[in-house]
Rosetta silent file (secondary structure, phi, psi, omega in degrees, C-alpha in Angstrom):
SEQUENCE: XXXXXXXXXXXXXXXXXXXXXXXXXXXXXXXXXXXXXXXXXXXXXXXXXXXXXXXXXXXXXXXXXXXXXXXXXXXXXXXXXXXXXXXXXXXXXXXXXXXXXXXXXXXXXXXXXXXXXXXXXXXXXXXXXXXXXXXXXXXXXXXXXXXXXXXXXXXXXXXXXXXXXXXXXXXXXXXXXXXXXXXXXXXXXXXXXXXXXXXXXXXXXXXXXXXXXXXXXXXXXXXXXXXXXXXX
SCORE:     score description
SCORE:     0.000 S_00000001
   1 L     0.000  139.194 -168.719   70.704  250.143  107.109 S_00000001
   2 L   -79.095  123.796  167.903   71.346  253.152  105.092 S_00000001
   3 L   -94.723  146.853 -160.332   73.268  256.363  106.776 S_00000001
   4 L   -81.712  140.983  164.927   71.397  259.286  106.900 S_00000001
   5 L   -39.933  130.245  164.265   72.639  262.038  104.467 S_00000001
   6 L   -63.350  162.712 -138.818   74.898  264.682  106.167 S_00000001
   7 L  -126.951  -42.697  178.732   73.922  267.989  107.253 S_00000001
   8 L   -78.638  115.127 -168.212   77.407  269.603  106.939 S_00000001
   9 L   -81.414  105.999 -145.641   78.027  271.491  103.902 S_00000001
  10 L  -108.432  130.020 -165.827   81.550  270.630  102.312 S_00000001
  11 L  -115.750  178.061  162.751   83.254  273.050   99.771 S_00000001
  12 L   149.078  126.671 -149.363   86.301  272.733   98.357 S_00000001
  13 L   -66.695  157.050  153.993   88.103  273.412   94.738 S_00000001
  14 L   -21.832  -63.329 -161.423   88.461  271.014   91.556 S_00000001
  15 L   -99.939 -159.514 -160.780   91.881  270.214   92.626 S_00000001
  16 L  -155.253   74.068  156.505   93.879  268.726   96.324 S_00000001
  17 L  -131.752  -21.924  156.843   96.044  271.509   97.045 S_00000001
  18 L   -64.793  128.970 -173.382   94.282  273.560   99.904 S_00000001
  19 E   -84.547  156.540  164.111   94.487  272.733  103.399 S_00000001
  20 L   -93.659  145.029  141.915   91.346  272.690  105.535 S_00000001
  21 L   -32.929   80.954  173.041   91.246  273.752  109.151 S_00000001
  22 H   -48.783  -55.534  155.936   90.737  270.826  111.598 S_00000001
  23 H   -25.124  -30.953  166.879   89.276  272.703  113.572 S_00000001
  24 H   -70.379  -36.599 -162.702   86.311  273.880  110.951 S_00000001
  25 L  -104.587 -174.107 -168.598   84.815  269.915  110.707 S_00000001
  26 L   -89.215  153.600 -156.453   83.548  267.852  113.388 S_00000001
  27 H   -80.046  -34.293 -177.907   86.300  265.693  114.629 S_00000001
  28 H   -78.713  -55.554 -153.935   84.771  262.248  113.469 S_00000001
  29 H   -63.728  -52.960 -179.659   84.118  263.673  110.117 S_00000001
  30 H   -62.737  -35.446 -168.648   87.922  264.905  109.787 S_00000001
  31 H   -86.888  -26.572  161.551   89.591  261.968  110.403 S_00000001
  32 H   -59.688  -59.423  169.284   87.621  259.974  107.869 S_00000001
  33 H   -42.669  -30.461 -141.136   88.628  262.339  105.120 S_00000001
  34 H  -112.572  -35.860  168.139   92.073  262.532  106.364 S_00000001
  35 H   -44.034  -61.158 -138.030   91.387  258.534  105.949 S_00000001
  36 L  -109.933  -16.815  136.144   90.800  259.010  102.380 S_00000001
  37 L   118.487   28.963 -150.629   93.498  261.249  101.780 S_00000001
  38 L  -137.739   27.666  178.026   90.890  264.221  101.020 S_00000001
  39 L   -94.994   57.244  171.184   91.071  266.554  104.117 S_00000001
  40 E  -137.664  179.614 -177.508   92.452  269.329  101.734 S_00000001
  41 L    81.310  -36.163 -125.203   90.050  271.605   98.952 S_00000001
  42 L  -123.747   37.863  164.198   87.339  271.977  101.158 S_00000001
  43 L  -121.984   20.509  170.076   87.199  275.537  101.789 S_00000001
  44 L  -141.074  143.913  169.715   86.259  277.089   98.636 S_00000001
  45 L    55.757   29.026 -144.589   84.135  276.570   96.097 S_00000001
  46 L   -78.253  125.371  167.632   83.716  273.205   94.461 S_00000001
  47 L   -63.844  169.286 -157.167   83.237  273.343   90.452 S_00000001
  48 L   -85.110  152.508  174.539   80.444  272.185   88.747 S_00000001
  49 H   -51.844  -50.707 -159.550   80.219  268.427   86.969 S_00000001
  50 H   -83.123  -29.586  167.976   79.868  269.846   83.981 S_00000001
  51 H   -43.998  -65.083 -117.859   83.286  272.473   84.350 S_00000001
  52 H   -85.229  -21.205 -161.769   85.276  268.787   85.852 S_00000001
  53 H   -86.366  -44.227 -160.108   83.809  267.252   82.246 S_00000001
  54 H   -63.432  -45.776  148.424   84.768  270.021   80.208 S_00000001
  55 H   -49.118  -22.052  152.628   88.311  270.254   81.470 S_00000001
  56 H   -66.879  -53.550  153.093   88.733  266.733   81.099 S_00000001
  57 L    14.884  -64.944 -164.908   87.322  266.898   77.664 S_00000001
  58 L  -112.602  122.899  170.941   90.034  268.181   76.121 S_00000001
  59 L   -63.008  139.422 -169.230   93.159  266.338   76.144 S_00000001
  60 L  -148.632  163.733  178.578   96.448  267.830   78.016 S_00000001
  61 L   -72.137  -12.428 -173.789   99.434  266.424   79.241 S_00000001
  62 L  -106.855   26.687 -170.556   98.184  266.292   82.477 S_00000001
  63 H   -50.789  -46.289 -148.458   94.208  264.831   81.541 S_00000001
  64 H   -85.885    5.458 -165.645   95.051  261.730   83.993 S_00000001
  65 H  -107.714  -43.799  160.870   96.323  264.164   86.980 S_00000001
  66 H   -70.962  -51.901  155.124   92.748  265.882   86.369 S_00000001
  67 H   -20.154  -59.077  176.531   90.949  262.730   86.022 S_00000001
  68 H   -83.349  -22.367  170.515   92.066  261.432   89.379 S_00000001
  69 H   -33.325  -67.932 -170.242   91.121  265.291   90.874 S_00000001
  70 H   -35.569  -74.791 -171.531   87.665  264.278   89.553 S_00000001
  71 H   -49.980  -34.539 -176.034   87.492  261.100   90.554 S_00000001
  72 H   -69.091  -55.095  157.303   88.860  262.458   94.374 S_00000001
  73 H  -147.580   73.328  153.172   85.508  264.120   94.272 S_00000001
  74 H   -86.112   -7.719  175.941   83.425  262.175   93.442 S_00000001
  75 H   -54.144  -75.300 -179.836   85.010  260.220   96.427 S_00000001
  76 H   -62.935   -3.635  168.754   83.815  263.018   98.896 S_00000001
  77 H   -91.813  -16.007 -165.679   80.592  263.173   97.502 S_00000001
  78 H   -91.516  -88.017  172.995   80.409  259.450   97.873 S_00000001
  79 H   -20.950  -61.285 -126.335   81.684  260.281  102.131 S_00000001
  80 H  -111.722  -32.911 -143.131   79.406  263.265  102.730 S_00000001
  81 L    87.444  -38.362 -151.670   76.238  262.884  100.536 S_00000001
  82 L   -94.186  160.725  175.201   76.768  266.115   99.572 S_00000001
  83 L    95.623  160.417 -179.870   78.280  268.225   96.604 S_00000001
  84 H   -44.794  -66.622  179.615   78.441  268.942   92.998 S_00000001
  85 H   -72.208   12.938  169.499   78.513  265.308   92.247 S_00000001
  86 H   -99.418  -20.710  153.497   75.295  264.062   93.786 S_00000001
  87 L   101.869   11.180 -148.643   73.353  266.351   91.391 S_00000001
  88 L    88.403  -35.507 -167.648   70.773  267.516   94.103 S_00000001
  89 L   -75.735  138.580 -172.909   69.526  263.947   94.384 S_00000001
  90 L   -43.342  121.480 -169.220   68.736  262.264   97.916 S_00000001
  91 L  -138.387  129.087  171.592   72.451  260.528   98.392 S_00000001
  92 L  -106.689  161.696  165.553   73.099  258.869  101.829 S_00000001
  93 L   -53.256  141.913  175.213   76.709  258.816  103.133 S_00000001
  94 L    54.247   53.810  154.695   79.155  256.277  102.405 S_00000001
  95 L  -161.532   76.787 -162.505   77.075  254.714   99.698 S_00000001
  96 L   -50.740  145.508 -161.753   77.688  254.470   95.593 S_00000001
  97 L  -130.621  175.796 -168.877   74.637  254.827   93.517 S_00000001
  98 H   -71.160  -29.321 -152.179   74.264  253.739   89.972 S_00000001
  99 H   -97.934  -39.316 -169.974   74.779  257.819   88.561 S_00000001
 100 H   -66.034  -44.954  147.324   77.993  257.655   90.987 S_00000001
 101 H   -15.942  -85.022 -160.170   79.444  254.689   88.783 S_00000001
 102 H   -62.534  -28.940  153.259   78.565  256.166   85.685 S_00000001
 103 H   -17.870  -69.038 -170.250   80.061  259.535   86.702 S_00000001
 104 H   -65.432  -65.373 -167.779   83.579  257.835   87.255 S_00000001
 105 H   -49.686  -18.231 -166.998   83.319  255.737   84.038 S_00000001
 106 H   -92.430  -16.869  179.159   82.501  258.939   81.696 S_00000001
 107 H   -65.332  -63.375  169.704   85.742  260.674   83.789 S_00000001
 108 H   -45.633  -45.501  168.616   87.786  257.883   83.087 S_00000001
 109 H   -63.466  -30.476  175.418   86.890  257.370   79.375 S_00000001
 110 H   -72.134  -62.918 -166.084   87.331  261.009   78.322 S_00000001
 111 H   -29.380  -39.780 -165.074   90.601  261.197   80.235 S_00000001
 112 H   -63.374  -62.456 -161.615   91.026  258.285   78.074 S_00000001
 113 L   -69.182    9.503  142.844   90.741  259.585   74.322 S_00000001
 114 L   -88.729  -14.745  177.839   93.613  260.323   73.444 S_00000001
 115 L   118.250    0.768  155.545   95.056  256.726   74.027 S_00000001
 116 L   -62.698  130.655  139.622   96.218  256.996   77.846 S_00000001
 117 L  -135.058 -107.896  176.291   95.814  254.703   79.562 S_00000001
 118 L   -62.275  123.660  157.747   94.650  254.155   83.697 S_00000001
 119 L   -98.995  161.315  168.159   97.429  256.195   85.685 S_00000001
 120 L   -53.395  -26.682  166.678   98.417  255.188   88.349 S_00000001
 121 L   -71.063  -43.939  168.120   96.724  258.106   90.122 S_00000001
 122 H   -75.815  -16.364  178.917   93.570  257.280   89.035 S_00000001
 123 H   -73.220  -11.687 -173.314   93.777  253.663   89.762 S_00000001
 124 H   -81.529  -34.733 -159.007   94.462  255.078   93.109 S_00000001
 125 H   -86.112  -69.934 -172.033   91.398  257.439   93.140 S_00000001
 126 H   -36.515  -52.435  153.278   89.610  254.186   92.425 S_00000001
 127 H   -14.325  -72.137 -177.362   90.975  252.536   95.361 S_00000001
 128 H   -44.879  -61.531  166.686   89.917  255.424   97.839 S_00000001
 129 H   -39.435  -46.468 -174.825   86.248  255.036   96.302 S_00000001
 130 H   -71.179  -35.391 -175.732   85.980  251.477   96.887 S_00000001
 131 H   -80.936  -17.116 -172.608   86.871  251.899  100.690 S_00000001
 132 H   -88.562  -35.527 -174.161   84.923  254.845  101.121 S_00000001
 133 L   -87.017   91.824  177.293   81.653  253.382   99.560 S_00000001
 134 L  -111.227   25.182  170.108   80.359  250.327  102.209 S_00000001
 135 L  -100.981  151.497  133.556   76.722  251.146  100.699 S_00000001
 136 L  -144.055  135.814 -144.459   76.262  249.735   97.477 S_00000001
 137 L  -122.471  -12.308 -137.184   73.669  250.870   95.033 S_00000001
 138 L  -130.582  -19.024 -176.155   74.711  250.552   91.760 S_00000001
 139 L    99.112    6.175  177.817   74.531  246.759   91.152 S_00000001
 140 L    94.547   -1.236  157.440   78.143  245.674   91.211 S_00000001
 141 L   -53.556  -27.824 -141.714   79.360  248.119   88.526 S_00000001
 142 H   -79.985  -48.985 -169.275   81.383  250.060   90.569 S_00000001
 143 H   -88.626  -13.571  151.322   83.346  247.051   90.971 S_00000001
 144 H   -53.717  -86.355  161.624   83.001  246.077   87.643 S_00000001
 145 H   -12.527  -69.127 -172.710   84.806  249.334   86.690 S_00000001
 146 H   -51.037  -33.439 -177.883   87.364  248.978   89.542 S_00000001
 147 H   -71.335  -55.928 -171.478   88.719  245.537   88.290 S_00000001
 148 H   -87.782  -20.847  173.853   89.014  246.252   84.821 S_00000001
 149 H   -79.613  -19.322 -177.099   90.964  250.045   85.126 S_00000001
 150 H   -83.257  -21.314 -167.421   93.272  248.799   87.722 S_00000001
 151 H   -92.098  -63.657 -179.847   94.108  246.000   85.760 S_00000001
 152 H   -51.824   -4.157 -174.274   94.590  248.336   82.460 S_00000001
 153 H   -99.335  -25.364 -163.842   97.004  250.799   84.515 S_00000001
 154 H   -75.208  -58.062 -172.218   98.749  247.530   85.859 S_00000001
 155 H   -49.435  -86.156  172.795   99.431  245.488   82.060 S_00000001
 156 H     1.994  -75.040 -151.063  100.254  249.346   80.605 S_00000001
 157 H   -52.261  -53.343 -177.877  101.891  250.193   83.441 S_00000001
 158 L  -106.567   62.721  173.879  104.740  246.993   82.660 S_00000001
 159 L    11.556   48.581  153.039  104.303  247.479   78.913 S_00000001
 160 L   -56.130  167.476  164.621  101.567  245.540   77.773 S_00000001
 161 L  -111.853  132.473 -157.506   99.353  246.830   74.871 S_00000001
 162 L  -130.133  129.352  152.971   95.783  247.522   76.474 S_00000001
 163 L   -46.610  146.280  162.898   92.531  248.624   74.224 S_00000001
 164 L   -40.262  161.527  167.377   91.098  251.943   74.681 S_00000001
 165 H  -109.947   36.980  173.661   89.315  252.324   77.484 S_00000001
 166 H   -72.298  -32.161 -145.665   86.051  252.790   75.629 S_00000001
 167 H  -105.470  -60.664 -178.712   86.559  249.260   74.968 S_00000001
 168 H   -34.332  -52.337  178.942   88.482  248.170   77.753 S_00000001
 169 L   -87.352   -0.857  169.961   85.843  249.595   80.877 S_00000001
 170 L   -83.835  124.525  175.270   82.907  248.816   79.111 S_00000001
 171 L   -34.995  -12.319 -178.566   80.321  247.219   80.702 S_00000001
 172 L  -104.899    4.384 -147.445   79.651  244.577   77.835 S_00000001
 173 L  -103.550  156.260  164.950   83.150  243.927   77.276 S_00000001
 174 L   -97.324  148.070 -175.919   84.624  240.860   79.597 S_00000001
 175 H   -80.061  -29.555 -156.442   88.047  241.281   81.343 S_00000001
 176 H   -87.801   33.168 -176.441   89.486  238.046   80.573 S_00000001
 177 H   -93.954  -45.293 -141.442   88.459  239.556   76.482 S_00000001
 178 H  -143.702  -14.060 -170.831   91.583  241.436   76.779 S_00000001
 179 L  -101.326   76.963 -151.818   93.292  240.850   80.156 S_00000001
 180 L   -88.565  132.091  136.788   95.720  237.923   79.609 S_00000001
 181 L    18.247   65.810  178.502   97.902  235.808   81.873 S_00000001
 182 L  -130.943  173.806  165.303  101.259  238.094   82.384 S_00000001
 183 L   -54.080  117.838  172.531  104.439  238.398   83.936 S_00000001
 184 L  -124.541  169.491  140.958  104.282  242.083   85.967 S_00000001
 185 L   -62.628  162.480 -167.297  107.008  243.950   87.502 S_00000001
 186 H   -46.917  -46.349 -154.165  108.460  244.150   90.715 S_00000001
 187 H   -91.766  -27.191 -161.927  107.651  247.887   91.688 S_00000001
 188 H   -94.560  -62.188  157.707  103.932  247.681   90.002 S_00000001
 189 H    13.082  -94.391  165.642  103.907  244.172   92.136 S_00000001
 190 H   -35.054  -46.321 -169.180  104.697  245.805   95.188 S_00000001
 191 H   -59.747  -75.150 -174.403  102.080  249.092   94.738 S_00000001
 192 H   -32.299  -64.219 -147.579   99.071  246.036   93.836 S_00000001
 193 H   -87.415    0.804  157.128   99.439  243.901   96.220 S_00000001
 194 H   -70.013  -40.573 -152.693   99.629  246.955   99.022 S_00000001
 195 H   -94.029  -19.668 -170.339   96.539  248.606   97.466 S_00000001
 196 H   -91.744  -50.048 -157.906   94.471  244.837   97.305 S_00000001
 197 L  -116.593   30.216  147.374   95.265  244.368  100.765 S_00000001
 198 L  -105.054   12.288  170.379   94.091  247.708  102.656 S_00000001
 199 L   -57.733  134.106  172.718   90.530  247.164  100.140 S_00000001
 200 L  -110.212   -4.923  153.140   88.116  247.125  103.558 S_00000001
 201 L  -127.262  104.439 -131.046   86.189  246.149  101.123 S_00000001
 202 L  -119.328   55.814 -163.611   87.364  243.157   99.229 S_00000001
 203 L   -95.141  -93.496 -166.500   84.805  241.351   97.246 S_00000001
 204 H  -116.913   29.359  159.286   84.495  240.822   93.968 S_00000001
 205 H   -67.016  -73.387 -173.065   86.615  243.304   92.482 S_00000001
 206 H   -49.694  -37.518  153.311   89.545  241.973   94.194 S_00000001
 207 H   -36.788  -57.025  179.718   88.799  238.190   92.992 S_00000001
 208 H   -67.112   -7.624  166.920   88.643  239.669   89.572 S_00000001
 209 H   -82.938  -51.433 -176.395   92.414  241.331   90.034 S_00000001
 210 H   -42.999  -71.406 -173.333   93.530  238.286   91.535 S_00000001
 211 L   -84.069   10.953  158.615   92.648  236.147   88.938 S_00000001
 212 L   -96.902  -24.595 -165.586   93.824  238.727   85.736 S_00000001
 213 L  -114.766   53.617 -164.439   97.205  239.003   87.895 S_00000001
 214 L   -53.183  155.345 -177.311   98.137  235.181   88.627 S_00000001
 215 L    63.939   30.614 -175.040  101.118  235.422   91.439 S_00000001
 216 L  -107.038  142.627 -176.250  100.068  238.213   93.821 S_00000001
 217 L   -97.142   93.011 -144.389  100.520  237.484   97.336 S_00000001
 218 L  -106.451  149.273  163.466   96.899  238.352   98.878 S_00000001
 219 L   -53.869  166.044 -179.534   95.734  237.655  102.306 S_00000001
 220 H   -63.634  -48.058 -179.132   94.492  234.105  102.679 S_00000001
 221 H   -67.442  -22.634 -171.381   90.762  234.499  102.391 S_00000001
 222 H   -85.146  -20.879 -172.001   90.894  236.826   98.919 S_00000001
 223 H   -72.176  -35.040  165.680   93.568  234.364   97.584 S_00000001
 224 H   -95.053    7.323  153.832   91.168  231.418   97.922 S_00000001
 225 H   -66.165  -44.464 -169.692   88.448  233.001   96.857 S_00000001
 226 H   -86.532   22.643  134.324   90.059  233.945   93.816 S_00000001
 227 H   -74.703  -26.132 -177.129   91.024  230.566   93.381 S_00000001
 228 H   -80.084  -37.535 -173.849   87.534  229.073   93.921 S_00000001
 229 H   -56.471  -71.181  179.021   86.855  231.800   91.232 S_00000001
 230 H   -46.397  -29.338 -160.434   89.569  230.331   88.546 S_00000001
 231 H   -81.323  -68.458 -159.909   88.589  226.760   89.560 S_00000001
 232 L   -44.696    0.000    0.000   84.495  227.777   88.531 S_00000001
């Protein structure tokens, strides 16, 4: 069963530097943002889709620091129903829709086009998304998406060479096209397997990390799934 779209109307700036009030939201309401890492912004304002594209747009040193901004809310639009990133259209809380997907994928590819690739902040923002969204709408992209940028910030991250991520995140493209067997470090190690094993939702995105990232030490049920996965 679907939860009904929220009633309470949530503002709150481009970027995650304003504090809210606790006291302004309903008490239930607060602590799930404050879950999500997202009780700040939400007293002013929120820009528009197309300002978050147009500022992404353009490449800067900081595109992947905006990127993850973005992505943070499309997060709270994902929580609330509500907001700039639901377009107007009937959205219930806590549920990713097919437009919510594609949303994230065109932030991540411009952020992209200069040749970055997944920061770690956005792989983060991706995270956030996945736990916040226990609707799903979209057909298993979301989690497409989720699999293959965390996996391009992780090889990158311990200085693999990774395809754009026109090529990389694209829906036609297969991960195991480009996503090879490797060795990762210790500290990017450490982040994954923390970030894999608060997913409250752990399907088949996390199988698909598991088995691009051979040696991560996963609770028991995702590790033999993603073994029944490798095995298929």
């Amino acid at each position: 069963m679907h939860s009904r779209p929220n009633t309470w109307q949530l503002a709150g700036p481009f970027g995650m530097s304003d504090v809210v009030a606790k006291s302004s939201l309903p008490r239930k309401k607060y602590k799930q943002m404050r879950n999500h890492g997202l009780a700040t912004s939400l007293q002013s304002e929120q820009r528009s889709i197309a300002n978050i594209i147009a500022e992404i747009a353009t490449p800067t040193p900081d595109v992947t620091l905006r990127s993850a901004a973005a992505l943070a809310q499309v997060c709270r639009g994902i929580i609330t129903g509500e907001g700039p990133t639901v377009g107007g259209r009937v959205h219930f809380s806590r549920s990713i829709d097919a437009d919510d997907t594609a949303l994230c994928a065109r932030i991540l590819i411009l952020a992209g086009q200069a040749g970055d690739p997944v920061s770690r902040a956005e792989a983060d923002a991706l995270f956030d998304i996945n736990d916040a969204a226990g609707d799903r709408l979209d057909g298993g992209r979301f989690d497409d998406l989720l699999a293959k940028a965390v996996v391009h910030h992780v090889l990158a991250a311990c200085g693999y060479d990774v395809p754009g991520r026109d090529v990389a995140l694209g829906p036609a493209t297969e991960l195991n096209g480009w996503a090879s067997e490797t060795e990762i470090n210790e500290e990017v190690k450490y982040w994954l397997e923390k970030r894999v094993r608060e997913m409250t939702r752990s399907g088949t995105a996390a199988s698909a990390i598991a088995k691009a990232i051979p040696g991560l030490e996963l609770p028991k049920e995702l590790a033999v799934t993603a073994l029944f996965d490798i095995a298929a």
